[in-house]
PAZAPA-4460 file (N, C-alpha, C; in steps of 0.05 Angstrom, whole numbers, plus 32768, in hexadecimal, padded with zeros to 4 digits):
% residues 303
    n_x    n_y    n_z   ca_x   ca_y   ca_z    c_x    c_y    c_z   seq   type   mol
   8049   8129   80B9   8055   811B   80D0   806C   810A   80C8     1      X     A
   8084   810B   80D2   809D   80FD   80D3   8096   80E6   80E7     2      X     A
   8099   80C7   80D4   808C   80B5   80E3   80A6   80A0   80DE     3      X     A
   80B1   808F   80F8   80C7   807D   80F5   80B0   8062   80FC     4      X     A
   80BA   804F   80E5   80A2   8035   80E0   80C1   801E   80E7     5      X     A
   80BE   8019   8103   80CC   8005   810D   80C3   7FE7   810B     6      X     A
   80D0   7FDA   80F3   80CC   7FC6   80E7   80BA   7FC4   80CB     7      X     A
   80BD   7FDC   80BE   80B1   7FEA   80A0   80B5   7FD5   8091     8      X     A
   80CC   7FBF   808F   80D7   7FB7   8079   80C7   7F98   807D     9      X     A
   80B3   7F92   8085   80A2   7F85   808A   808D   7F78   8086    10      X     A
   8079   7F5F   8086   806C   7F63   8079   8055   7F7A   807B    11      X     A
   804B   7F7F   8095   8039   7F8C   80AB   804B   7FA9   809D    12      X     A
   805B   7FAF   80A1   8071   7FCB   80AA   806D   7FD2   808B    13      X     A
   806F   7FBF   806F   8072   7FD4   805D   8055   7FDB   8051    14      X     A
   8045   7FCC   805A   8023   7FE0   8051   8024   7FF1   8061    15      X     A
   802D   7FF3   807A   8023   800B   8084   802C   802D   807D    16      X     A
   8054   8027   806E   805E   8033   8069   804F   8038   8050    17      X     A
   8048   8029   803F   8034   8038   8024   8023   804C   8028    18      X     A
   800F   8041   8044   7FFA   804E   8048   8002   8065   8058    19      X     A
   8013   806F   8064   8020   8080   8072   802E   808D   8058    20      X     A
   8038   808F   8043   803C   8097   802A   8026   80A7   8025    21      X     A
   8012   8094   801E   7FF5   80A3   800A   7FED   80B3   8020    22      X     A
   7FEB   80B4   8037   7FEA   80C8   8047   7FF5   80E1   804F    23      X     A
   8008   80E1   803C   8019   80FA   8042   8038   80FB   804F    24      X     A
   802F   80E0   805A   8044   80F0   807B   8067   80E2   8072    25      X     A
   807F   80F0   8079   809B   80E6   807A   80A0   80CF   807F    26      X     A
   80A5   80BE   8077   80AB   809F   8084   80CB   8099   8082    27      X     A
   80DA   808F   80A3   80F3   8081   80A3   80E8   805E   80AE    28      X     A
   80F4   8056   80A7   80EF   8037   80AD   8111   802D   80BC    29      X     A
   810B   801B   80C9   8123   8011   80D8   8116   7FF5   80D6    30      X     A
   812D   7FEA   80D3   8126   7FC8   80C5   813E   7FBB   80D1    31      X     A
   813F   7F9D   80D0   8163   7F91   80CA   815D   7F8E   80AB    32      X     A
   8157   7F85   809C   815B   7F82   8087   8149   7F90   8072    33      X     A
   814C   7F8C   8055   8138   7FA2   8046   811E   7F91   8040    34      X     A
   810B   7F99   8033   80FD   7F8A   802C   80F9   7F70   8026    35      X     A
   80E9   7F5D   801E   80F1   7F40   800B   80E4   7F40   7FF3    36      X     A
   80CC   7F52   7FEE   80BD   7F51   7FD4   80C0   7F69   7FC9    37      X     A
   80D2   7F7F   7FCD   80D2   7F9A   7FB9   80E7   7FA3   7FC3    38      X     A
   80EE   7FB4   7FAE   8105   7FCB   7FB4   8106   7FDE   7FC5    39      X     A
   811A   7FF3   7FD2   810E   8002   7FDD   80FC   8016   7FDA    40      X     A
   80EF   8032   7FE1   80DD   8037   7FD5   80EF   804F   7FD7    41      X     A
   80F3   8063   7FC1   8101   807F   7FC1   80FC   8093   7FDA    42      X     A
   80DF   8098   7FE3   80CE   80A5   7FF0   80DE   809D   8012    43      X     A
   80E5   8089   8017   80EA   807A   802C   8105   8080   8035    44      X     A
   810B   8080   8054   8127   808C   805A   8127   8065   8069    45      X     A
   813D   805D   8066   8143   804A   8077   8163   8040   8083    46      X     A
   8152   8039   809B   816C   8029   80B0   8169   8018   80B5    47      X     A
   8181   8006   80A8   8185   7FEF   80AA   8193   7FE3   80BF    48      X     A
   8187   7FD4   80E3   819B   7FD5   80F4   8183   7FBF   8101    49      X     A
   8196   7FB0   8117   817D   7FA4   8130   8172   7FB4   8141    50      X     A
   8158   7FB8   8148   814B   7FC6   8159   8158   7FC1   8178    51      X     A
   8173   7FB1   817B   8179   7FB2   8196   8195   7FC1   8193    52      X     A
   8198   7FD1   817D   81B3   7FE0   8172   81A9   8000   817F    53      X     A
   81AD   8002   81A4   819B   8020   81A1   81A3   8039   8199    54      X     A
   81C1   8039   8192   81CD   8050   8185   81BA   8053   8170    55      X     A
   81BB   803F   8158   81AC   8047   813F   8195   804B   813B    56      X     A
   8181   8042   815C   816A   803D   8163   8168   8062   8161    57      X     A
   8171   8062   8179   817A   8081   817F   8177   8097   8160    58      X     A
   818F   8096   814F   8198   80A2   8142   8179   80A4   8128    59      X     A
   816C   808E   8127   814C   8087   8111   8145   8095   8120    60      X     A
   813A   809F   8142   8127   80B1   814D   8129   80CA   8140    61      X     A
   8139   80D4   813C   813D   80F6   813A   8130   80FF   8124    62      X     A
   8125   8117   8133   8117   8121   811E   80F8   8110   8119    63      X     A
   80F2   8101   8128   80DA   80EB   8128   80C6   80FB   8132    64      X     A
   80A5   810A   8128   8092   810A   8136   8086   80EC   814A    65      X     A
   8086   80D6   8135   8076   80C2   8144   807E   80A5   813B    66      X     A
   8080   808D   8142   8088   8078   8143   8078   8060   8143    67      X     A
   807B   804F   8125   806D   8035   8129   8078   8024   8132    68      X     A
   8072   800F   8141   8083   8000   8152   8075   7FE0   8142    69      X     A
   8085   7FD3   8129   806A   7FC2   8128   8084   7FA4   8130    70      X     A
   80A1   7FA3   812E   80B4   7F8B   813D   80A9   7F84   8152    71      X     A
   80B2   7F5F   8151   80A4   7F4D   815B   80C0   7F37   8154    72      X     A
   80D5   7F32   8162   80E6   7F15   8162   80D7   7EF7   815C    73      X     A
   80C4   7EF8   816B   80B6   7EE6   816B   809A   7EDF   8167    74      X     A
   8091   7EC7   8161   8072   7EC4   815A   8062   7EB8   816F    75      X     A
   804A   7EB6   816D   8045   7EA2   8189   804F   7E7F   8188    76      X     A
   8054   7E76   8171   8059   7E55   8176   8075   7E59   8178    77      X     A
   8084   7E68   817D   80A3   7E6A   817B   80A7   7E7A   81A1    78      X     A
   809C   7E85   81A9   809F   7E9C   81B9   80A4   7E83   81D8    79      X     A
   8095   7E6B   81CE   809E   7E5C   81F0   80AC   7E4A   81F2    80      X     A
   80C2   7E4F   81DF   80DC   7E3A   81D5   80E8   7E4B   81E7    81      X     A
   80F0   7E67   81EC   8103   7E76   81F8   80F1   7E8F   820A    82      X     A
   80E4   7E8C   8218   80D2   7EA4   821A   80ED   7EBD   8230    83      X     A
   8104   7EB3   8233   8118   7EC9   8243   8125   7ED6   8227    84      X     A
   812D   7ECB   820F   812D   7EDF   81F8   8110   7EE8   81E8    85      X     A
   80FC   7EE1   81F5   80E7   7EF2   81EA   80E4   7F07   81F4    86      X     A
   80E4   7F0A   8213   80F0   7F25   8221   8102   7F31   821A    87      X     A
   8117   7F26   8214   8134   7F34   821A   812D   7F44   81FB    88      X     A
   8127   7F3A   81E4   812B   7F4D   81D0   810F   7F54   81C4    89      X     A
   80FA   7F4E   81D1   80E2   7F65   81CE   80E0   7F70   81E4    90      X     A
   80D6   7F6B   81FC   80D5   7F7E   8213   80EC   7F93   8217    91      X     A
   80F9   7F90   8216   8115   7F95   821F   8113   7FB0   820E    92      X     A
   8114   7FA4   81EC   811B   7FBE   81E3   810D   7FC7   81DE    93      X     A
   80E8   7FC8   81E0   80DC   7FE0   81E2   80E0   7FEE   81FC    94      X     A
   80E5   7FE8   820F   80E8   7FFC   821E   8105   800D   8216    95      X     A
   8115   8004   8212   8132   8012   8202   8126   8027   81F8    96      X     A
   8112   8023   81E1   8106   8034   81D2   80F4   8048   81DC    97      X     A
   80E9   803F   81ED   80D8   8052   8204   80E2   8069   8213    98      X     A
   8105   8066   8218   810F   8072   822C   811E   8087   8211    99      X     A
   811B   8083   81F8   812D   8090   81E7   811D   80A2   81DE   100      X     A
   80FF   8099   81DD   80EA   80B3   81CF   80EA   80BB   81EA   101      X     A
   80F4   80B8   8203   80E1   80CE   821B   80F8   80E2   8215   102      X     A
   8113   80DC   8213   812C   80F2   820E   8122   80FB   81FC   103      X     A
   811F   80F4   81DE   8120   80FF   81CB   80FD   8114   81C7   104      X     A
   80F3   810E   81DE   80D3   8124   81DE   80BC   8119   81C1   105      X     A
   80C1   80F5   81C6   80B1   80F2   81AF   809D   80DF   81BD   106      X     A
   807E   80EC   81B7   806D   80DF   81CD   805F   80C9   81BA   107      X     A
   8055   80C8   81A1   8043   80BC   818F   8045   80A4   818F   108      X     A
   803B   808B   818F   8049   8074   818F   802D   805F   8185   109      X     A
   8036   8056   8175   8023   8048   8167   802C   801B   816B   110      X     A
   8021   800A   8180   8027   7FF8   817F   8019   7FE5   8179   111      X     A
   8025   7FCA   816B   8013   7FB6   815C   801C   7F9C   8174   112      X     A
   8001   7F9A   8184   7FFE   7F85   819C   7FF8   7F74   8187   113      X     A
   7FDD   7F5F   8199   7FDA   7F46   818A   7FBA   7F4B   8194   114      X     A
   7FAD   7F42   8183   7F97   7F3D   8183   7F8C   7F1F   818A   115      X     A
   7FA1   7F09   8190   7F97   7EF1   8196   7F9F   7EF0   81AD   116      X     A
   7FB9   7EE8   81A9   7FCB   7EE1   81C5   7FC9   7EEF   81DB   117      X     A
   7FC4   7F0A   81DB   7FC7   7F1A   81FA   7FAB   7F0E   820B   118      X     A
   7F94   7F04   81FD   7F72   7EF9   8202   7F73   7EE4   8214   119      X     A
   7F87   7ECF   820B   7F89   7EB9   820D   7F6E   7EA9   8202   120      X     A
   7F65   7E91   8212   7F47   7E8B   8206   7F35   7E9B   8212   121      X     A
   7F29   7EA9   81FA   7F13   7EBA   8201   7EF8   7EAF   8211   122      X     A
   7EEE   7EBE   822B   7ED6   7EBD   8235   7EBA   7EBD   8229   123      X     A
   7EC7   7ED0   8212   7EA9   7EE2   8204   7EB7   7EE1   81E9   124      X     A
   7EA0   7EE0   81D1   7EAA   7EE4   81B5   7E90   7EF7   81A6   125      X     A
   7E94   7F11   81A1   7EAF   7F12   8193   7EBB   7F1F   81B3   126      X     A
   7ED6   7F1B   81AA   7EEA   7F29   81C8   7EEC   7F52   81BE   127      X     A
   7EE5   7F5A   81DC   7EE3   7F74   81D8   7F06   7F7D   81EC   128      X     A
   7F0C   7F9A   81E4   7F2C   7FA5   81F5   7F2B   7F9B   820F   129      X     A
   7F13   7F9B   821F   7F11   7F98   8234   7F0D   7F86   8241   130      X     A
   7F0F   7F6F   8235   7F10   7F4D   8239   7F24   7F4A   824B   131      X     A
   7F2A   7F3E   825E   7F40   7F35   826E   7F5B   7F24   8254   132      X     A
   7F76   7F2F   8264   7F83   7F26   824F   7F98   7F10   8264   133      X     A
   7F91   7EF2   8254   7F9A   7EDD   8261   7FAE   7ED5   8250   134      X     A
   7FBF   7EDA   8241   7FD6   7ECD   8234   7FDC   7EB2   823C   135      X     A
   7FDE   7E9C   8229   7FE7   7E83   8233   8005   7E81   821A   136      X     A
   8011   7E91   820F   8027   7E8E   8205   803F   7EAA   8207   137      X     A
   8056   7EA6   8209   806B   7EBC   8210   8066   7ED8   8205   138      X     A
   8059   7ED2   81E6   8050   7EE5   81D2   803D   7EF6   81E5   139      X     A
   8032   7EE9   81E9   8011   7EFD   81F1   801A   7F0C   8204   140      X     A
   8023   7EF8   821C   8036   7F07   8234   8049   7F19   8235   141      X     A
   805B   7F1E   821E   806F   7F37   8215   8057   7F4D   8209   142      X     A
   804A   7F49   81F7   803A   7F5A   81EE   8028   7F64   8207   143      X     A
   8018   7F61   821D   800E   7F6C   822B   8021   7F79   8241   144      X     A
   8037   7F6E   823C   8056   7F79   8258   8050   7F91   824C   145      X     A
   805D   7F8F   8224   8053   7FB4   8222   8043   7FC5   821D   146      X     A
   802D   7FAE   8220   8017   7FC4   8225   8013   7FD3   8237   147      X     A
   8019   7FCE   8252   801E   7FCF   826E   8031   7FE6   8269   148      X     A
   804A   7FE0   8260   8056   7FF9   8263   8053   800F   8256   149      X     A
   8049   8008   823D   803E   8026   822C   802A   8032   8243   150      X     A
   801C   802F   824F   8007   802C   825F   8018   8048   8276   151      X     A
   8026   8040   827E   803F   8046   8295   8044   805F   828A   152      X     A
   8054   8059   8272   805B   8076   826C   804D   8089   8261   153      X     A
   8037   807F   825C   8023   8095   8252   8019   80A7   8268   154      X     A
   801A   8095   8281   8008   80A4   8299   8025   80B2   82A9   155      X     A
   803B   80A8   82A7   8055   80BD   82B6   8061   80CA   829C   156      X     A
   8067   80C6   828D   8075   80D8   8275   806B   80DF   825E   157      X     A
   8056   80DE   825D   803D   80E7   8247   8047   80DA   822C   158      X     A
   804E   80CB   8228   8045   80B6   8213   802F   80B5   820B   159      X     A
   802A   80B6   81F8   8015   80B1   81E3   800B   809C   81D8   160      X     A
   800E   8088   81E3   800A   806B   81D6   7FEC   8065   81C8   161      X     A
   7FEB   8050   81AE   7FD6   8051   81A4   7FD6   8028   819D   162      X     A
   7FD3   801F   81A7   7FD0   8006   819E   7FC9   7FF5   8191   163      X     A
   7FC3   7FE7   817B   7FB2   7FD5   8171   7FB7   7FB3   816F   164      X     A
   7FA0   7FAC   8175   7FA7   7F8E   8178   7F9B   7F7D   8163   165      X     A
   7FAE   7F7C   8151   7FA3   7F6C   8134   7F98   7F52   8132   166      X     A
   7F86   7F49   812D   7F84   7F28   8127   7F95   7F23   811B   167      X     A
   7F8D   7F18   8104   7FA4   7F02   80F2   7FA9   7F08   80D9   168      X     A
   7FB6   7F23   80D6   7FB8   7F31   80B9   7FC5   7F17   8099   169      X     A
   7FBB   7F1E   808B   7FC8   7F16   8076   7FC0   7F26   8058   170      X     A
   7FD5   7F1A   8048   7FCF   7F31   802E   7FF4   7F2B   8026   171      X     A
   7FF1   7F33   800B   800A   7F38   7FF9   8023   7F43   8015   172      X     A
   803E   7F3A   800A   8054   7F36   8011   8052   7F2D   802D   173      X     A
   8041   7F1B   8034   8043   7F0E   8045   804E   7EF1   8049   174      X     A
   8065   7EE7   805D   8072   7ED8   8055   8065   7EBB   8055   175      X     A
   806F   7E9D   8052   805A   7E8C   8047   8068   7E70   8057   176      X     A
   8078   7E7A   805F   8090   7E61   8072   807E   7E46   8085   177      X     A
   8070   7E51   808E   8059   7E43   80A0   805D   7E48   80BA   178      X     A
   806C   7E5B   80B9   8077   7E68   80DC   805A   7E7C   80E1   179      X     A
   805D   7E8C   80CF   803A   7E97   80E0   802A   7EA6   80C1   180      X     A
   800D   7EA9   80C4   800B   7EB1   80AF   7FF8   7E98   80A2   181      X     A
   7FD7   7E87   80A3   7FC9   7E7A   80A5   7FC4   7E79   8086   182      X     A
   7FC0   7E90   807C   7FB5   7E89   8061   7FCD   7E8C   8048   183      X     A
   7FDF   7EA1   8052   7FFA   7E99   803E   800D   7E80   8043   184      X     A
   8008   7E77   8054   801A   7E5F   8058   8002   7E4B   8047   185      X     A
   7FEB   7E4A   804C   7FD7   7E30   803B   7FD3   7E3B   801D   186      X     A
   7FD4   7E58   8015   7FD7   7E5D   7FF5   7FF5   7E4A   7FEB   187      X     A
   800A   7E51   7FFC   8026   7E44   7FF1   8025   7E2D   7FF0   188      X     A
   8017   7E22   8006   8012   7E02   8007   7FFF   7DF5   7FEF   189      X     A
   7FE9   7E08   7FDA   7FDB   7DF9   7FCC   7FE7   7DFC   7FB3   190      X     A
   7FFD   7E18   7FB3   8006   7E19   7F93   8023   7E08   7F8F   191      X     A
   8029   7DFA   7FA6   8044   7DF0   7FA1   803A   7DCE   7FAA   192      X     A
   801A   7DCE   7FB3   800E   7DB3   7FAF   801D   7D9F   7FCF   193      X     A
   8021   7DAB   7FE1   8035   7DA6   7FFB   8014   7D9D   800F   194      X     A
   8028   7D8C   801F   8016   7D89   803B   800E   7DA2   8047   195      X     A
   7FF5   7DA5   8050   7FF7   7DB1   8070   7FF0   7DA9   8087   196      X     A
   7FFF   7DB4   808F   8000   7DA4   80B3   7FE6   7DBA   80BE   197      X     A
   7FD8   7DB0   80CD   7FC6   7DBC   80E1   7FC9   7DB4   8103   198      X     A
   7FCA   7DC6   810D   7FC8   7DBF   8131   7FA9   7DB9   8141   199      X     A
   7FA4   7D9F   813F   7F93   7DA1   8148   7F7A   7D95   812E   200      X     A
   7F64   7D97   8137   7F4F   7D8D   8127   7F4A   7DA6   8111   201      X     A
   7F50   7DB7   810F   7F41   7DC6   80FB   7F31   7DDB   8102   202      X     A
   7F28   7DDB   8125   7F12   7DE5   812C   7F1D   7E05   8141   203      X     A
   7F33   7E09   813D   7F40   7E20   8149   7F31   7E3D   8130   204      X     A
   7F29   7E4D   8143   7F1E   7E6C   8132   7F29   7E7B   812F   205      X     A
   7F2C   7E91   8117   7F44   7EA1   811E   7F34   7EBD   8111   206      X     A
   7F34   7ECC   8115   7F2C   7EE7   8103   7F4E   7EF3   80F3   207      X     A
   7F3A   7EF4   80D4   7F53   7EFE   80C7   7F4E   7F1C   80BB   208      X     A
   7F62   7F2D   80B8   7F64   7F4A   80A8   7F74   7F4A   8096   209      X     A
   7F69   7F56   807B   7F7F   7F5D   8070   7F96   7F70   8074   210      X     A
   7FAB   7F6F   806B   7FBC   7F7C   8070   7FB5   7F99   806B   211      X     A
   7FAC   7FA0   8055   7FA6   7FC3   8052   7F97   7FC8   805C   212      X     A
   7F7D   7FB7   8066   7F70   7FC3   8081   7F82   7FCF   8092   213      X     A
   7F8D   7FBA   80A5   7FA0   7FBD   80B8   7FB0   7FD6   80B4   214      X     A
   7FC1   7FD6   80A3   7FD2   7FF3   8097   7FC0   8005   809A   215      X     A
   7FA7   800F   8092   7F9E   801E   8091   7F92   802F   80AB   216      X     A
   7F8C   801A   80B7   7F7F   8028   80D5   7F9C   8023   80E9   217      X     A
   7FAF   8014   80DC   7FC7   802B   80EC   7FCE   804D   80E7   218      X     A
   7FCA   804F   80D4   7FCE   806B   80CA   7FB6   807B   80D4   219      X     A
   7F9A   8074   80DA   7F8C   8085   80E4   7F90   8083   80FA   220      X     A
   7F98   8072   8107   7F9D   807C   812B   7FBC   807F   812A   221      X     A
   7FD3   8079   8120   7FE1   808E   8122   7FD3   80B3   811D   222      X     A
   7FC7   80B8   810E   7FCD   80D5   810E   7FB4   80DF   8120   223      X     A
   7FA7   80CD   8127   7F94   80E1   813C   7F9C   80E2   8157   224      X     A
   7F88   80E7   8163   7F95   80EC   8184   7F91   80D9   8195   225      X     A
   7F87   80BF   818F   7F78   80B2   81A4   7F8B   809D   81B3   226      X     A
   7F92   8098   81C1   7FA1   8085   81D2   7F98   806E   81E2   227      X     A
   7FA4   8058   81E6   7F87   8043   81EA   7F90   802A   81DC   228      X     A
   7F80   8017   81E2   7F87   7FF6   81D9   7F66   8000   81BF   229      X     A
   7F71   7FED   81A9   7F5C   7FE8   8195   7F60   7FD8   8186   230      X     A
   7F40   7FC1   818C   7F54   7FA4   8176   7F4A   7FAB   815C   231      X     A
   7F5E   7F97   8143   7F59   7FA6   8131   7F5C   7F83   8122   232      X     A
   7F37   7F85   8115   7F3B   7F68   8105   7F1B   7F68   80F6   233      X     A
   7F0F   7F51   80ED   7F01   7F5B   80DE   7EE3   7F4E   80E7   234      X     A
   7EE9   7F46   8105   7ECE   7F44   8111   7EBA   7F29   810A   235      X     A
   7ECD   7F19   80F7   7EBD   7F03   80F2   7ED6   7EEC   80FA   236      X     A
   7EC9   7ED7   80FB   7EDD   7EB7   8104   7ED7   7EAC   80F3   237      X     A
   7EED   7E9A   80ED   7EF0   7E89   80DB   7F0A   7E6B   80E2   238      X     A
   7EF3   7E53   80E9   7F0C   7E3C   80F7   7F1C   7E31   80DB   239      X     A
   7F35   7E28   80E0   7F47   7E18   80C2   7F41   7E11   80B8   240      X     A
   7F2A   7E04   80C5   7F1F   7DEC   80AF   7F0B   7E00   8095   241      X     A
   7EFF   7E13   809C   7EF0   7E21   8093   7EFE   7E33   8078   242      X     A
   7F19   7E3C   8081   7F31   7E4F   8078   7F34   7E30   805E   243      X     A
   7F38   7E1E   8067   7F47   7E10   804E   7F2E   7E0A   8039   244      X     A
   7F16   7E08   8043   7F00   7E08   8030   7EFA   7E19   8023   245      X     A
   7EFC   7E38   8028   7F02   7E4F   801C   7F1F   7E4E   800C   246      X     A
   7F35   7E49   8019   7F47   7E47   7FFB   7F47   7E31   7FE4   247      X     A
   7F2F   7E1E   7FEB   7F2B   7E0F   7FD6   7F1A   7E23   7FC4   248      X     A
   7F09   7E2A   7FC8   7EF4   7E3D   7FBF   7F06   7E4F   7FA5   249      X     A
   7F0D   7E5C   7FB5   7F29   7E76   7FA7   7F31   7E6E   7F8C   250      X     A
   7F4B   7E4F   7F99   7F5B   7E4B   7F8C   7F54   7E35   7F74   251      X     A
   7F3D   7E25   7F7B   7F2C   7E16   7F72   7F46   7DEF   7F77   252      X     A
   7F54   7DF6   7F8B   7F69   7DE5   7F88   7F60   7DD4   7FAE   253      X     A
   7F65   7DBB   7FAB   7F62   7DAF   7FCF   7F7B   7DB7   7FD8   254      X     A
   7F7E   7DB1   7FF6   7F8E   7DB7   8007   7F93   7DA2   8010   255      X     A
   7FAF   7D8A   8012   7FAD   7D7B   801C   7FB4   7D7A   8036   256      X     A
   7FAE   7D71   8052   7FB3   7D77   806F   7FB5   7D66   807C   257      X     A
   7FC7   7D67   808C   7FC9   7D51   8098   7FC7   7D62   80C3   258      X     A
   7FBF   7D4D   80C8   7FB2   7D5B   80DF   7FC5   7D52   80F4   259      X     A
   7FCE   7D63   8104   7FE2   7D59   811B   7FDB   7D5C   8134   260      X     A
   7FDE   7D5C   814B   7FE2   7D60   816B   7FDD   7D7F   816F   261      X     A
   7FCB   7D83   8174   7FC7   7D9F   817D   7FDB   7DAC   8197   262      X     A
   7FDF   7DC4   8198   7FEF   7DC7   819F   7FE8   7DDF   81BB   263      X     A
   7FF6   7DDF   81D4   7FE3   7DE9   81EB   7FE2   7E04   81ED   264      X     A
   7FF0   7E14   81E0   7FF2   7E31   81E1   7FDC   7E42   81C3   265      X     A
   7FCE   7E30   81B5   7FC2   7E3B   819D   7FA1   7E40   81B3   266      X     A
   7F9E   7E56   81AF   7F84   7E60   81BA   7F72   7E56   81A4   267      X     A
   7F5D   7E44   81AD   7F44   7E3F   81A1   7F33   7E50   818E   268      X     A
   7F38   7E67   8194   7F1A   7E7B   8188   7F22   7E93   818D   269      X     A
   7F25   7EA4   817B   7F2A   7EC1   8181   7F1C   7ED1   816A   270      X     A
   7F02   7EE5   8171   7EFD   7EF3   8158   7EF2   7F09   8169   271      X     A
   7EFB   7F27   8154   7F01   7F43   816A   7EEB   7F4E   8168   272      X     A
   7EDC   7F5F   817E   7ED4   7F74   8179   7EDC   7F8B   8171   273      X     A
   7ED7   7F99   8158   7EE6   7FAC   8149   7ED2   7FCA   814F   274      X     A
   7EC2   7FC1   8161   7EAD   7FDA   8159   7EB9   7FFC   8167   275      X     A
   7ECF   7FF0   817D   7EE1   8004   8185   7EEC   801B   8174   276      X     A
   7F02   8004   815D   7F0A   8012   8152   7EFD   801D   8135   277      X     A
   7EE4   8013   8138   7ECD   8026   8122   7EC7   8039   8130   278      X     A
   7EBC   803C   8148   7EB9   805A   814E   7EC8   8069   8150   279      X     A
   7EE8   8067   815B   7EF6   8079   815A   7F06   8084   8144   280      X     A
   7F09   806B   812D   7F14   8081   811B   7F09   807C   8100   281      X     A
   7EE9   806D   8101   7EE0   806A   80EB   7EEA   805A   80D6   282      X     A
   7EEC   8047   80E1   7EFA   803B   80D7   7EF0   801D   80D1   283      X     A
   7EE8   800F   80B9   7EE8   7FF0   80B8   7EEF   7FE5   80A4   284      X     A
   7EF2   7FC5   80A2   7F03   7FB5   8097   7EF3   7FBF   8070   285      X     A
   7F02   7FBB   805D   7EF8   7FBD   8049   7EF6   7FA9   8032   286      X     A
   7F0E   7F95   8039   7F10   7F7A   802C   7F00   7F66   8035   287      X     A
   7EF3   7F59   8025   7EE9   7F3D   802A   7EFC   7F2B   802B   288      X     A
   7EF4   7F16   8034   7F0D   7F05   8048   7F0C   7EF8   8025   289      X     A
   7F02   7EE8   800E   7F09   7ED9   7FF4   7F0F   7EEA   7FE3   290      X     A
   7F0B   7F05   7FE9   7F19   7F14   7FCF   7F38   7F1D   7FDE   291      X     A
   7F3B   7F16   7FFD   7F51   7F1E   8000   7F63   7F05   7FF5   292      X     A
   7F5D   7EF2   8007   7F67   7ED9   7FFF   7F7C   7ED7   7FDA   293      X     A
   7F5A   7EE3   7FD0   7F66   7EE3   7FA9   7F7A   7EFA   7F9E   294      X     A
   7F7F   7F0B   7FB9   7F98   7F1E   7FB2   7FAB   7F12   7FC1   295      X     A
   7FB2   7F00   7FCD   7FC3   7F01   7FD1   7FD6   7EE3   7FC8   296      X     A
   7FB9   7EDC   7FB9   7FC9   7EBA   7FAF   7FCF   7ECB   7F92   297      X     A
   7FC0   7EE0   7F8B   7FC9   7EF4   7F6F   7FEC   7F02   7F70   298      X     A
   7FF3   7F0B   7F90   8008   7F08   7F94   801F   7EF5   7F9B   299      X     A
   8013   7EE0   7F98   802B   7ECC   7FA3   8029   7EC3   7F87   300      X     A
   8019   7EBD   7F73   8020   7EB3   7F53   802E   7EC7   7F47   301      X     A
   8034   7EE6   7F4E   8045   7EF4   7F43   8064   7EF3   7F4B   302      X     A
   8065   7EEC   7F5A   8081   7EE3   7F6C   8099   7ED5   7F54   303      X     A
***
């Protein structure tokens, strides 16, 4: 399968392109920029352009069986500073992209929603696909706009859409800035000996995956047939306060924190039911959350 991985050069985008490698299948990636932790990979065709460039958008389709869609402009603590450019350059240009595979006769479409934000505060835990989805930030709200419309075109133009809604992936080449990303931002924070800021008391939940989980059961529902929302995380919660007592554990080092103003768009508690996407593509998490943790503070000391 000839597969275009829209936003490959990523942290999310380049496991999956590995794992889409060891699988066999052709990989083009379309990025703005190249990687940050490796070279390119020989095996790999890439275009380097903005996903709102639709000529070049265009020109990466051809020849495409199927399409990972994993770009995202924005995060959720960033998304309600501007939520009319959170539309304008994610809504906007997946549908661009929508209208370019219906010309170009490419139905496959593989998208990375959210597994927190579309929930809002959950009713029920763990949260199952079929939970009402209350978004209280722009993020969640763009992400369900395209869910909605994958939705649309699947039922008038036979789109193929396959969805997954990740918890809170982390793992090697993941970035450490403190913009998003819970446990590589507090690994950076204990090996460089830095504050961290927390929102709130400590007591917010989050379910985390590792990244080659995640990669991996993209690649099994890319190549099967099934179409459909499926969250994808590792079925257990874990609040900050809990996460920084575990990277003491790890690293054998404290975390120093300083606790601030919680903030009104951070959903309290989110942990998935995954048992969906175990039955359909056999699929479950394989990392333990402290041995992931120790690969990826193993990768940030290689840096």
């Amino acid at each position: 399968m000839k597969v275009l991985v829209l936003g490959g050069n990523g942290f999310i985008g380049s496991h999956i392109v590995d794992q889409l490698l060891v699988a066999g299948h052709q990989v083009r990636v379309l990025g703005r920029s190249p990687e940050c932790y490796r070279k390119p990979l020989k095996q790999v065709e890439y275009h380097l352009c903005s996903f709102d460039n639709e000529f070049q958008v265009a020109e990466a389709l051809d020849g495409m069986d199927a399409v990972c869609h994993l770009i995202s402009t924005t995060v959720p603590a960033s998304s309600n500073l501007n939520p009319i450019a959170d539309v304008e350059s994610n809504l906007i240009n997946i549908l661009s992209l929508l209208e370019q595979m219906r010309k170009k006769n490419i139905h496959r479409l593989l998208f990375l929603s959210s597994g927190g934000t579309v929930y809002g505060n959950p009713e029920l835990s763990p949260v199952s696909e079929n939970h009402p989805l209350n978004p209280i930030c722009s993020y969640g709200v763009v992400k369900v706009s395209i869910e909605k419309y994958l939705n649309m075109y699947q039922k008038v133009y036979g789109l193929q859409p396959v969805i997954l809604r990740p918890s809170n992936p982390y793992g090697p080449r993941q970035g450490n800035t403190g913009v998003q990303g819970l446990i590589g931002t507090l690994l950076a924070r204990v090996e460089s000996s830095e504050i961290f800021d927390v929102w709130g008391d400590g007591s917010i939940v989050r379910d985390y995956i590792h990244v080659s989980d995640l990669a991996r059961l993209c690649v099994l529902a890319l190549e099967s047939e099934a179409c459909g929302v499926f969250n994808a995380g590792s079925g257990k919660g874990y609040s900050i306060n809990e996460m920084i007592s575990l990277i003491f554990q790890v690293t054998g080092k404290d975390v120093e924190v300083s606790y601030q103003k919680e903030r009104s768009f951070d959903v309290k508690e989110v942990v998935l039911d995954i048992s969906a996407a175990n039955a359909e593509f056999d699929w479950k998490p394989k990392t333990a959350l402290a041995d992931g943790i120790a690969d990826q503070l193993q990768w940030l000391k290689s840096l």
